[in-house]
PADOMI-915550 format. One record per residue: z, x, y of N, C-alpha, C, O in turn. Coordinates in steps of 0.05 Angstrom, whole numbers, padded with zeros to 5 digits, always signed. Layout:
ZXYZXYZXYZXY
...
// end
This chain:
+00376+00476-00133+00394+00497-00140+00393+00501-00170+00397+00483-00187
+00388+00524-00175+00392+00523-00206+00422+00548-00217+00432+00565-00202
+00428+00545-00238+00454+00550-00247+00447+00571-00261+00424+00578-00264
+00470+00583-00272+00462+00618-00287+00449+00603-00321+00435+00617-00336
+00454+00581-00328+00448+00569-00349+00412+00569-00349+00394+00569-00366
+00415+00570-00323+00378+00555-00312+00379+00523-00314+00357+00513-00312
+00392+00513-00316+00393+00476-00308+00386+00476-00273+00395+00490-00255
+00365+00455-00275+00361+00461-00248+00381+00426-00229+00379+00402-00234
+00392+00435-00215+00414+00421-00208+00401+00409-00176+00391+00427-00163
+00399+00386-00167+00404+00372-00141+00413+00386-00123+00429+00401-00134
+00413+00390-00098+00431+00406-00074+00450+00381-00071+00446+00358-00077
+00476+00395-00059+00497+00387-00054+00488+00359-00035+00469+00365-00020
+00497+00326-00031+00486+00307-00022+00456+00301-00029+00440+00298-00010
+00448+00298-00052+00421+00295-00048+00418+00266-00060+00400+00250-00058
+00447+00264-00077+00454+00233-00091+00453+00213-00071+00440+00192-00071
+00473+00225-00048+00476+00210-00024+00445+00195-00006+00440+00172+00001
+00432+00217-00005+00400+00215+00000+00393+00195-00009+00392+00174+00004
+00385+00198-00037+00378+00186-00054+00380+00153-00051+00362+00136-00051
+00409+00151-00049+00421+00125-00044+00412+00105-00026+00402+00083-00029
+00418+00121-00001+00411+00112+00022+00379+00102+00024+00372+00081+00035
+00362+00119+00012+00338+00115+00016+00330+00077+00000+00320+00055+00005
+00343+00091-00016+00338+00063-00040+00347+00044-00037+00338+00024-00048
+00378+00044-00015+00392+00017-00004+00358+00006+00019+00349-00017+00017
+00345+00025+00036+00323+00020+00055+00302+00009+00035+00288-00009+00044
+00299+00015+00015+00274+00005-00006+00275-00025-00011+00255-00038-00018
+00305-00037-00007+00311-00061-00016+00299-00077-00003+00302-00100-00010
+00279-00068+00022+00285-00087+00045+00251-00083+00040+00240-00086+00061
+00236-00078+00025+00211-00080+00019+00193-00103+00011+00169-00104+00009
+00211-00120+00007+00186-00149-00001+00189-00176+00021+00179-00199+00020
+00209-00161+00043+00205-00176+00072+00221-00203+00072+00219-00216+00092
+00237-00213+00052+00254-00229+00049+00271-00229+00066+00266-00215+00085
+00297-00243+00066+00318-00253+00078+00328-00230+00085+00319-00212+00072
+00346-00224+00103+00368-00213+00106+00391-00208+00078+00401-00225+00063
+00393-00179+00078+00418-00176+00052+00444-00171+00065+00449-00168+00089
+00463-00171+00041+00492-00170+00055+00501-00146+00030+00489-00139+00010
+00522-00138+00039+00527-00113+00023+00533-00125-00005+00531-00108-00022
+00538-00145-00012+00540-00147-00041+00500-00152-00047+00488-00139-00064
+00490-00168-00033+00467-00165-00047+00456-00128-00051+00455-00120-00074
+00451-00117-00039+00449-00096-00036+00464-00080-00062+00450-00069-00080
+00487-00079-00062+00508-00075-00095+00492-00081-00123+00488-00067-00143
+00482-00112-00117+00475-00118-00142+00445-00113-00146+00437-00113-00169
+00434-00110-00134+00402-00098-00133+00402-00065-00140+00384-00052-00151
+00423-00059-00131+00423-00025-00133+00436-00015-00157+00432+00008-00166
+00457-00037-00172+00471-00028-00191+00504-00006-00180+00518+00010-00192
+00504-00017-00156+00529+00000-00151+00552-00022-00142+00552-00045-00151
+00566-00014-00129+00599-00016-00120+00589-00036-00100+00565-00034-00097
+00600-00054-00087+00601-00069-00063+00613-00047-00041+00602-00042-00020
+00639-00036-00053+00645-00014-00030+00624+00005-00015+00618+00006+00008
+00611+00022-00044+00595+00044-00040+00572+00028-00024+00562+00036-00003
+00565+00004-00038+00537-00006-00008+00549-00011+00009+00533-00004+00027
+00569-00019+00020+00576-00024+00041+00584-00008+00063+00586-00016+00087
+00589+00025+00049+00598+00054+00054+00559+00060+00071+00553+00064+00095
+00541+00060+00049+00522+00065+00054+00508+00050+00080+00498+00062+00099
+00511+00021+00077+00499+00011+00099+00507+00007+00123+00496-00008+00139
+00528+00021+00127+00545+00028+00145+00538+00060+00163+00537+00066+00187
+00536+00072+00141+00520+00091+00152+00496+00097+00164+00490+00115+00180
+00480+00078+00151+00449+00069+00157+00454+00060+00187+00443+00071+00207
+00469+00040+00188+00476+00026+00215+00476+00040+00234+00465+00038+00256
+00493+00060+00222+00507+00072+00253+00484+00087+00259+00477+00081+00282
+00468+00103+00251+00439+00125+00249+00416+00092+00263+00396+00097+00277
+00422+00068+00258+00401+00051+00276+00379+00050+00247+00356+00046+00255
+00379+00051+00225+00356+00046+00210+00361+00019+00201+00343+00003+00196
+00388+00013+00199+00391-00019+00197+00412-00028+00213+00433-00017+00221
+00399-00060+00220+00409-00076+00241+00436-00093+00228+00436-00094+00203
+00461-00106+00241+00475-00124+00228+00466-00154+00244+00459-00155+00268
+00468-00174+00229+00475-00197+00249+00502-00202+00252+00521-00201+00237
+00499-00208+00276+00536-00208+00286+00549-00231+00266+00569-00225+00253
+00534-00263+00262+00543-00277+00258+00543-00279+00226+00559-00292+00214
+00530-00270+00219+00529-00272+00185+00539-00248+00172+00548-00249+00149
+00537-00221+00191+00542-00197+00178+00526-00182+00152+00533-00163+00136
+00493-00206+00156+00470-00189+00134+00458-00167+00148+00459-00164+00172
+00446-00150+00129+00430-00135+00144+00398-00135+00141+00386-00145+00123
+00386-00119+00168+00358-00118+00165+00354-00091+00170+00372-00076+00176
+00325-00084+00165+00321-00059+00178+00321-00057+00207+00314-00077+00218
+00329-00035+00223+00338-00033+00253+00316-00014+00257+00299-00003+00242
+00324-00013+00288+00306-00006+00305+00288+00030+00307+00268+00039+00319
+00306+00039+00289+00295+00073+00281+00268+00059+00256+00245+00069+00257
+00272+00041+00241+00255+00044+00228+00227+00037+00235+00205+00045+00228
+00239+00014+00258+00207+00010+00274+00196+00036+00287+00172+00043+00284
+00214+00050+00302+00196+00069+00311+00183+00092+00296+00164+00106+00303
+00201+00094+00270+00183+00114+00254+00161+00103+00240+00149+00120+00227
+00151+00075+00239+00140+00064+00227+00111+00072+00253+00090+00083+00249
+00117+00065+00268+00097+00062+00290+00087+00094+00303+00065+00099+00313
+00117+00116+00296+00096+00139+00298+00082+00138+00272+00058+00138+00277
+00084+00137+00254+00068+00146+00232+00046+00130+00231+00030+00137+00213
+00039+00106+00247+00017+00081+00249-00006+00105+00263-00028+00111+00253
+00008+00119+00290-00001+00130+00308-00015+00161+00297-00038+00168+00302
+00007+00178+00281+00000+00198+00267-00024+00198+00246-00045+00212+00245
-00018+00181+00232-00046+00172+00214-00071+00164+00232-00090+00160+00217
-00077+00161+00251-00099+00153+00276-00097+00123+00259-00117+00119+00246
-00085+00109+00258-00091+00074+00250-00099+00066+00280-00124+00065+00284
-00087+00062+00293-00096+00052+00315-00129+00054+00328-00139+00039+00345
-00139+00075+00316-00170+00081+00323-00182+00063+00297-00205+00054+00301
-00171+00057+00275-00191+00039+00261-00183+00009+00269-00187-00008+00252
-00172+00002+00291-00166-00034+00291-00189-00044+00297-00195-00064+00284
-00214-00033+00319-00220-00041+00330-00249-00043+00308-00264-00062+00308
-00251-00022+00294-00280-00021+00267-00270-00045+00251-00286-00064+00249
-00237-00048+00236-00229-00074+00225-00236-00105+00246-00247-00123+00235
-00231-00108+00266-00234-00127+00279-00262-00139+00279-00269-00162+00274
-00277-00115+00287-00312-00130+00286-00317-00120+00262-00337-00107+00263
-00309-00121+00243-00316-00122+00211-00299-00150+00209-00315-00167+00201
-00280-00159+00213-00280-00188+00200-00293-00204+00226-00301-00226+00219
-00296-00199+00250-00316-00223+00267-00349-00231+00259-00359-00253+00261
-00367-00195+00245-00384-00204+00229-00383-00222+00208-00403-00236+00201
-00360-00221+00196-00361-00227+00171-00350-00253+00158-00355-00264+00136
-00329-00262+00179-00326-00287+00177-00287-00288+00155-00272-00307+00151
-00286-00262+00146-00263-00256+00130-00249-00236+00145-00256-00229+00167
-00228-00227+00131-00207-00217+00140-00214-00188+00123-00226-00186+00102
-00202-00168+00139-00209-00140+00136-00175-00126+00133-00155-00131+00146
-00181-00109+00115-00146-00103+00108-00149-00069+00101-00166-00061+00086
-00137-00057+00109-00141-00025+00097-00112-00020+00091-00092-00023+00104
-00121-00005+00055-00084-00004+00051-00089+00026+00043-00112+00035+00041
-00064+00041+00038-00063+00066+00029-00042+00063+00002-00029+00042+00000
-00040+00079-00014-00024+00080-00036+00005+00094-00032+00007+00114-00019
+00028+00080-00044+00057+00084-00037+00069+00087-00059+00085+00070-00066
+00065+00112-00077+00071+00103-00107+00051+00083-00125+00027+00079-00124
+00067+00073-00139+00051+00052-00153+00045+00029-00137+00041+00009-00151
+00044+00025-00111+00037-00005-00097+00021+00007-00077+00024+00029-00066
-00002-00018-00072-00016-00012-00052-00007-00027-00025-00003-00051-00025
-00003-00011+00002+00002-00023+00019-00018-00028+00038-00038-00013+00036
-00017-00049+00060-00040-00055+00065-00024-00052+00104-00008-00066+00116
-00038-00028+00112-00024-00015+00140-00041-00024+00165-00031-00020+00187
-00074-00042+00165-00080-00046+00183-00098-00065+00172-00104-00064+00148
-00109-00086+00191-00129-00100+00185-00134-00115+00210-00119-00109+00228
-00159-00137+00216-00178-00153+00235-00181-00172+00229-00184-00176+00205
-00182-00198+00252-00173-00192+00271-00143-00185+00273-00131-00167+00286
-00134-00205+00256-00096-00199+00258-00096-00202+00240-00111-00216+00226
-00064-00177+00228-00064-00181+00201-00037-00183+00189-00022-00164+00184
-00033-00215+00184+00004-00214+00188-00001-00202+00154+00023-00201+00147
-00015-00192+00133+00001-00178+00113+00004-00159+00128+00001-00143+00109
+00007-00148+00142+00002-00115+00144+00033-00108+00129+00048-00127+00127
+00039-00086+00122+00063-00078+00109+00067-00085+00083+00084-00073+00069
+00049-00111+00071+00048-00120+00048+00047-00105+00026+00028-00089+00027
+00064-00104+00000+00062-00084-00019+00052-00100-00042+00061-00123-00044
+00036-00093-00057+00029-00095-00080+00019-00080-00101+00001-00064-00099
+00034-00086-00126+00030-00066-00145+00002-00064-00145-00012-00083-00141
-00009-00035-00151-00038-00026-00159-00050-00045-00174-00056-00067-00166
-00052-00039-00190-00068-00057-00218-00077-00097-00209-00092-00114-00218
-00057-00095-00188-00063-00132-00185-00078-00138-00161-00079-00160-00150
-00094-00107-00150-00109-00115-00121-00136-00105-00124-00137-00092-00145
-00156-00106-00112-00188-00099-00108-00179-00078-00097-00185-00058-00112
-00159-00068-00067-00156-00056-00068-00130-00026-00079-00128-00002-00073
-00120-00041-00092-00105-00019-00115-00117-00008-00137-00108+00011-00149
-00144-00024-00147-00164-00010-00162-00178+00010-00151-00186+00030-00163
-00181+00005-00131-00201+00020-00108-00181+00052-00102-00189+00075-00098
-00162+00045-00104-00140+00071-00096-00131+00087-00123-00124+00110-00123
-00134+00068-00151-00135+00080-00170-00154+00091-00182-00150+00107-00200
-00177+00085-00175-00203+00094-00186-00213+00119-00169-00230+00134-00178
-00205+00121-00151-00199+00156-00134-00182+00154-00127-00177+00144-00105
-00160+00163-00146-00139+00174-00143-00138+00207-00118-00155+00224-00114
-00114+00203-00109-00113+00228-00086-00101+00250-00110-00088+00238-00127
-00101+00281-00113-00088+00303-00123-00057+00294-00123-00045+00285-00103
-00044+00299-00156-00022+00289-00147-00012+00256-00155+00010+00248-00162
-00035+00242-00152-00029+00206-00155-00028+00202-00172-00011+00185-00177
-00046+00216-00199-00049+00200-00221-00055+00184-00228-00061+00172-00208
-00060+00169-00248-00074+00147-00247-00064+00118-00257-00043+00108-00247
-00075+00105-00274-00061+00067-00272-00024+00073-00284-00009+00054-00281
-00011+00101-00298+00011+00099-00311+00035+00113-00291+00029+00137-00288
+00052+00108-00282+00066+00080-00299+00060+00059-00274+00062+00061-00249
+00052+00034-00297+00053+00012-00275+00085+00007-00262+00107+00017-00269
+00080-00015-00238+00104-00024-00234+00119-00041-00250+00143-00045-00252
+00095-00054-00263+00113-00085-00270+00098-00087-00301+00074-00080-00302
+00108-00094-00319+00091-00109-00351+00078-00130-00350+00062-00134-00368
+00082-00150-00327+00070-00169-00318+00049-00179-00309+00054-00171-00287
+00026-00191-00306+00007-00191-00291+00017-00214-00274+00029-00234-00283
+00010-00208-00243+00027-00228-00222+00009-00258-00234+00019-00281-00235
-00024-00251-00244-00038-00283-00245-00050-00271-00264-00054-00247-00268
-00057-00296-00281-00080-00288-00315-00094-00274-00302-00109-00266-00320
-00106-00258-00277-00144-00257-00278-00129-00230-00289-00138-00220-00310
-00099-00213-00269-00100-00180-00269-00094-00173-00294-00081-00185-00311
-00106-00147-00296-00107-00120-00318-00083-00110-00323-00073-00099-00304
-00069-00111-00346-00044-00096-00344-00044-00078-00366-00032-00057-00363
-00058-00082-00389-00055-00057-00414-00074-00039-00403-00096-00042-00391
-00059-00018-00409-00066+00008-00398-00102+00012-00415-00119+00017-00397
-00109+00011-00432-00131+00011-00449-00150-00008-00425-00167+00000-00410
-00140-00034-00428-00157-00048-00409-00169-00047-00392-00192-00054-00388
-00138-00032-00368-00146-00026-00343-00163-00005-00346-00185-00012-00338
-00162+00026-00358-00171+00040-00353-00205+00032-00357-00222+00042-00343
-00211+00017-00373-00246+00016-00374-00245-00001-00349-00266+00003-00336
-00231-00019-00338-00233-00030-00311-00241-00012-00288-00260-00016-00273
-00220+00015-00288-00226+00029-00271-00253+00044-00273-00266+00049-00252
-00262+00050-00294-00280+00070-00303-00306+00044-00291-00322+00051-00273
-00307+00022-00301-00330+00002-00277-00327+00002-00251-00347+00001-00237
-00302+00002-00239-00301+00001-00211-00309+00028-00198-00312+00031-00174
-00314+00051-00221-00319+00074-00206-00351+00073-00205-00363+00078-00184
-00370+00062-00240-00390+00071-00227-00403+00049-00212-00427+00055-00207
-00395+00022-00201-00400+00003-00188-00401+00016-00162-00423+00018-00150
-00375+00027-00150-00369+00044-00129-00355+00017-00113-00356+00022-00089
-00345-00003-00116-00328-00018-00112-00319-00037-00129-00327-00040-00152
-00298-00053-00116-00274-00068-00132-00277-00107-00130-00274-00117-00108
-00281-00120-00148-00286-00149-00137-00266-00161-00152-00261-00156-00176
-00252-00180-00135-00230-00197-00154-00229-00224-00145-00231-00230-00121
-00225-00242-00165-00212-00270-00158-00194-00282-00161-00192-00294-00182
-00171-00282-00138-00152-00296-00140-00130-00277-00154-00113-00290-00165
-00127-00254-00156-00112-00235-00165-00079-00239-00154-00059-00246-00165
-00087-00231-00124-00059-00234-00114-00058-00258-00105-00035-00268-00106
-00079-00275-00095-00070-00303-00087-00096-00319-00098-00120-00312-00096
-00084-00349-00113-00104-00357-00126-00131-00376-00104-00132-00392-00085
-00144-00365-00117-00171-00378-00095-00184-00360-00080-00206-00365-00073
-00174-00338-00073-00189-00320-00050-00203-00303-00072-00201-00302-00096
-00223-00286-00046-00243-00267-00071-00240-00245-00053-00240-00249-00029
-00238-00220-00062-00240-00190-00053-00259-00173-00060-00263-00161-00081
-00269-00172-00043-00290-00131-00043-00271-00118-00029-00257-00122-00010
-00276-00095-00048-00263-00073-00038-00278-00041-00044-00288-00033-00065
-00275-00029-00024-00291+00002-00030-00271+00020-00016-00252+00013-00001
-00277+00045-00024-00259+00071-00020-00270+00076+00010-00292+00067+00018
-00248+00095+00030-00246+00108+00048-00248+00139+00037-00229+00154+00033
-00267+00143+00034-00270+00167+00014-00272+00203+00032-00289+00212+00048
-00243+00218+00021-00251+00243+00028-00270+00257+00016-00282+00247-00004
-00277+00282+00027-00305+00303+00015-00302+00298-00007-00318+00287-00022
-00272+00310-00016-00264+00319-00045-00280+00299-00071-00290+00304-00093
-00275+00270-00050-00280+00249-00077-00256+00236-00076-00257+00219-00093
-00232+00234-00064-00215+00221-00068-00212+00194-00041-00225+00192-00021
-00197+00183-00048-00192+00151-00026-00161+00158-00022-00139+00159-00034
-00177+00163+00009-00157+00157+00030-00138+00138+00028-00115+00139+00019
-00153+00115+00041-00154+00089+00039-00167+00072+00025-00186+00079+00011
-00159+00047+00026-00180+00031+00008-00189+00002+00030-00168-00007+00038
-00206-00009+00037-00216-00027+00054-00234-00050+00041-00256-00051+00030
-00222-00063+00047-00226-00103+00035-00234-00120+00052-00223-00118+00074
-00255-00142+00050-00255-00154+00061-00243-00188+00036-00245-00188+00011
-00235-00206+00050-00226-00230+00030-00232-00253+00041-00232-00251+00066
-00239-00281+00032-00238-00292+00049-00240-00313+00019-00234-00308-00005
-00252-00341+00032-00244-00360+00002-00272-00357-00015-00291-00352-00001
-00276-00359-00044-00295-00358-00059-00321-00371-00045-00342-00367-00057
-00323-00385-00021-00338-00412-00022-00353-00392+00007-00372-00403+00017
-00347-00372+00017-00356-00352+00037-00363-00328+00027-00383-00318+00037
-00349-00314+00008-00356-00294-00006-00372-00303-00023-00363-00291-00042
-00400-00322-00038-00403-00324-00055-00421-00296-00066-00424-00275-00054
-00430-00302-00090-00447-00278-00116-00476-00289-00088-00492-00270-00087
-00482-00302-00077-00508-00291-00067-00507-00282-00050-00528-00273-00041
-00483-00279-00033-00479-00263-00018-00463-00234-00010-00463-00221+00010
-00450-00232-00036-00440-00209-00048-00445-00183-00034-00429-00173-00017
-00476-00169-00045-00482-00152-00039-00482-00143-00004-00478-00120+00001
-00486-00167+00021-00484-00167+00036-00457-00159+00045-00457-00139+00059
-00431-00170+00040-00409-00162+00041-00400-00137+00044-00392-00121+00061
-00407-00139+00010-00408-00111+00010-00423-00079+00028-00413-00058+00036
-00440-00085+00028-00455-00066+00053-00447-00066+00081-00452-00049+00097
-00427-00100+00085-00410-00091+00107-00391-00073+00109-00389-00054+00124
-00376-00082+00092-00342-00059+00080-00353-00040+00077-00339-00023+00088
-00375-00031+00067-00377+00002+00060-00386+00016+00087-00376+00038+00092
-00408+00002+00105-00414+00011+00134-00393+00018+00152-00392+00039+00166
-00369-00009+00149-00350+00002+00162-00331+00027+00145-00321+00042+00162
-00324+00033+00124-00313+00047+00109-00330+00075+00116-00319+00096+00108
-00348+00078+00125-00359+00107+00126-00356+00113+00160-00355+00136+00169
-00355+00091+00173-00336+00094+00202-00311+00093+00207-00302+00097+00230
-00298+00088+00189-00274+00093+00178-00262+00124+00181-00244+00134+00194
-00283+00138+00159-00279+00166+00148-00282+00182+00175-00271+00204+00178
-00293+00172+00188-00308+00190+00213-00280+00189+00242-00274+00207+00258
-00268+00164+00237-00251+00156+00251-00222+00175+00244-00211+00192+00258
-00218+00164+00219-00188+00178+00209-00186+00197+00198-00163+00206+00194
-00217+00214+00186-00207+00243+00171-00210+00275+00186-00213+00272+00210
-00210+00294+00181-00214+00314+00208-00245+00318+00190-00255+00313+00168
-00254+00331+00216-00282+00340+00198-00287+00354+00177-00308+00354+00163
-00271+00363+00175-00273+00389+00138-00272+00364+00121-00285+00361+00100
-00254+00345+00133-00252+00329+00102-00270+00296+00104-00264+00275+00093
-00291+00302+00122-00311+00283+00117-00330+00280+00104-00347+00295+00115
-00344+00265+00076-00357+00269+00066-00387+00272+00082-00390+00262+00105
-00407+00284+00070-00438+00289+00084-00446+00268+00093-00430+00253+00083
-00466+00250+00111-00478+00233+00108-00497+00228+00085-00509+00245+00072
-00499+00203+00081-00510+00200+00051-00504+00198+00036-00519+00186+00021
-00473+00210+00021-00467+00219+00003-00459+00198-00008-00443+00183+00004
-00472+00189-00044-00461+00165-00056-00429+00165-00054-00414+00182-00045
-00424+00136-00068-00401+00137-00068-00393+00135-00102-00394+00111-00108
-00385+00151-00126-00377+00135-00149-00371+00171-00163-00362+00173-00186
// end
């Protein structure tokens, strides 16, 4: 709405929105159960007002109470919107390319998409208890991979989430990262050690639309001592084989790149 001033003003409840959405955000790094004061102090508000809020959430089913503690979790609307949108995105047509991509390969196969500044990781092979896992961009093979084709709109390594690097190896000054990205582009993938967890090693390559941009981004990881540098390139030619059955799987045809077509 904008005003005769021209200030352009919020619609009436959009604070409320706002709120609510961000009380559901809390519940993003898969921890414990919160209670309306945790929720208060994470959000910077009232114990009332969260408690007003998650009350409302409740009753709508997006969050659960436990009877006996009276924390909350996310409830049962959120699973099912989670699972149409698993379904809407065609995920379910790539489990089965992730599955025999990590039975070749002896590692684990993860495909994340970008959520803001964190990369989430929505399917992988054979099983993939991260799935849902968030991690800031800048500290994954594949959040480089999602930054280095950026989608219209994404932008690129600024603003990070955090000033931090989660471990010495990740990139955090913007100067840094960006010649980071600018290698991972003309490499045409992403290699890391021990970034998000110390000891494991990651390839990662783009799920690449026509345009040039990443869909998705697709990893395989497993410990340094299976991934090694002589066998690298092999790896790699797996993730990318499956990454171009990928494209064929989850994009419509206008937005599949040619056969052939490099990747960088």
């Amino acid at each position: 709405m904008t005003t005769e001033a021209g200030i352009v003003r919020p619609p009436a409840g959009a604070q409320a929105v706002r709120r609510a959405l961000d009380v559901l955000h809390c519940f993003h790094d898969n921890g414990p159960d919160l209670s309306a004061s945790d929720l208060a102090r994470r959000l910077g508000l009232s114990t009332s007002t969260a408690h007003r809020l998650a009350r409302t959430l409740l009753g709508a089913g997006f969050l659960e109470q436990d009877a006996r503690t009276a924390r909350y979790r996310l409830g049962p609307a959120m699973t099912e919107l989670g699972r149409l949108s698993y379904h809407q995105r065609g995920l379910h047509r790539a489990a089965p390319e992730l599955s025999d991509l990590a039975e070749r390969t002896g590692a684990t196969a993860d495909l994340a998409l970008r959520s803001g500044p964190h990369a989430v990781i929505v399917a992988g092979g054979p099983v993939t208890p991260m799935a849902g896992l968030r991690r800031p961009l800048h500290s994954t093979a594949l959040g480089k991979v999602l930054l280095a084709w950026p989608r219209a709109g994404e932008g690129g390594p600024r603003p990070l989430p955090s000033p931090h690097a989660p471990t010495e190896r990740s990139v955090v000054e913007p100067p840094a990262l960006a010649a980071e990205l600018a290698r991972v582009r003309e490499a045409g993938y992403a290699l890391h050690d021990g970034d998000a967890a110390h000891g494991g090693r990651t390839v990662a390559v783009p799920v690449l639309e026509r345009a040039g941009h990443a869909r998705f981004a697709l990893a395989v990881r497993g410990a340094p001592e299976l991934i090694t540098d002589a066998r690298l390139d092999w790896y790699l030619a797996q993730a990318r084989a499956c990454a171009r059955a990928l494209e064929v799987l989850l994009l419509a045809p206008a937005e599949r790149r040619e056969p052939g077509e490099r990747v960088g």
